[in-house]
C-alpha positions as CSV (number, residue, x, y, z in Angstrom):
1,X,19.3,-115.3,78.8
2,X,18.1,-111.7,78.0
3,X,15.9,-111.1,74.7
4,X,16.0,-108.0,73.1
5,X,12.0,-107.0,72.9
6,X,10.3,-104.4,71.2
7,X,7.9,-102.4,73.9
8,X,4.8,-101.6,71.7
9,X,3.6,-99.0,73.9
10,X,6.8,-96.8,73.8
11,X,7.4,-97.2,70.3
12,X,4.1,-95.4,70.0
13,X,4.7,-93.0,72.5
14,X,8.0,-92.4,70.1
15,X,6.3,-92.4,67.0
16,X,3.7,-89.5,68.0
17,X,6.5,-87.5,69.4
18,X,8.6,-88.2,66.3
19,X,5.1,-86.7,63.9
20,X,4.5,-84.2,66.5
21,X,7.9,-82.6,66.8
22,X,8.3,-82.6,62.8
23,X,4.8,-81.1,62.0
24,X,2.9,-84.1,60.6
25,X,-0.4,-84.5,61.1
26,X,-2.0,-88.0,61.4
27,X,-3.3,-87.3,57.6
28,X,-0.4,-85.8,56.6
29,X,1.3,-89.5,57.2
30,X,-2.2,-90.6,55.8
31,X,-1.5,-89.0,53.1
32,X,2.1,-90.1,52.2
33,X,2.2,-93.7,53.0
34,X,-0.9,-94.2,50.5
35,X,-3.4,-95.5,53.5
36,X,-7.3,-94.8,52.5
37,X,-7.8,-93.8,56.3
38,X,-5.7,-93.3,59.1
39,X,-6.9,-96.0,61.5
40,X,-3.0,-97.7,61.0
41,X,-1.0,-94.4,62.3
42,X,-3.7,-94.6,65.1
43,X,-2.6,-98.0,65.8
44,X,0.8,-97.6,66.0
45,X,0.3,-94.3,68.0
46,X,-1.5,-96.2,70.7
47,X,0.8,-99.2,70.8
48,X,-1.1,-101.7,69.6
49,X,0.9,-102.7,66.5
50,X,4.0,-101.7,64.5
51,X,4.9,-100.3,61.3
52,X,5.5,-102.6,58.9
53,X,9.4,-102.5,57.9
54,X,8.9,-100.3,54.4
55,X,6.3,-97.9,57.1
56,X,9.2,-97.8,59.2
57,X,11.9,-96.8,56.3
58,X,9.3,-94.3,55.3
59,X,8.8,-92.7,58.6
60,X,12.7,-92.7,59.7
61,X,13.2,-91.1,56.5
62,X,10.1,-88.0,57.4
63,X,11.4,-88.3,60.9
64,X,14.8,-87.6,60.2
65,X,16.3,-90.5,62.2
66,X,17.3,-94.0,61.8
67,X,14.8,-97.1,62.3
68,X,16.3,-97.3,65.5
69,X,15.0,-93.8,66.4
70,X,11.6,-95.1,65.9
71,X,11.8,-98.3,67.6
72,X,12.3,-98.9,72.0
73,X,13.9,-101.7,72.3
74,X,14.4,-102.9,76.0
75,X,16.1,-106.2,77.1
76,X,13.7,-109.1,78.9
77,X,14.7,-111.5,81.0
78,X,11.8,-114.2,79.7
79,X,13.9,-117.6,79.6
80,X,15.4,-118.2,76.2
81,X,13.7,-121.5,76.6
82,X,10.3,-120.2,77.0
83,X,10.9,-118.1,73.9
84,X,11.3,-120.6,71.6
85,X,7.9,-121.4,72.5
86,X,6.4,-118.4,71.1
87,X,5.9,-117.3,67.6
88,X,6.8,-113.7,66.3
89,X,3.2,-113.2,66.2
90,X,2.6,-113.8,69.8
91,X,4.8,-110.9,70.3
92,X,4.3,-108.0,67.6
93,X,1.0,-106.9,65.1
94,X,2.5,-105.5,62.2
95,X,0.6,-103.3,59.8
């Protein structure tokens, strides 16, 4: 069975391109989303965790797109079996 996963990296890529191409700084989203320092954005940049779901409706809504946009979601062929071994967490950081 294929899983739909989310590829961490790529979202990141996406999100920086996303900021980049609509002329938001990483304090600029510092700014906006209320964080006392930017290490999150940073994070999420780099691909080491995502946005927390009201992040993500924040930045869809800056960015112009839908949460989809944001995301890169690529299909997996780890056995469906295997993946009910795993919890979310083993798969995603969210901040």
């Amino acid at each position: 069975m294929v899983i739909p996963m989310i590829n961490l990296v790529r979202t990141g890529e996406n999100i920086k391109r996303l900021r980049i191409e609509n002329n938001y700084s990483v304090n600029d989203l510092k700014e906006i989303m209320g964080f006392d320092n930017p290490q999150a954005i940073y994070k999420w940049q780099w691909g080491e965790c995502l946005p927390a779901i009201d992040n993500l409706v924040i930045l869809a809504r800056l960015f112009n797109t839908s949460i989809e946009g944001i995301l890169v979601i690529e299909d997996t062929d780890i056995p469906f079996n295997l993946f009910l071994n795993y919890k979310f967490n083993d798969f995603y950081q969210i901040v």
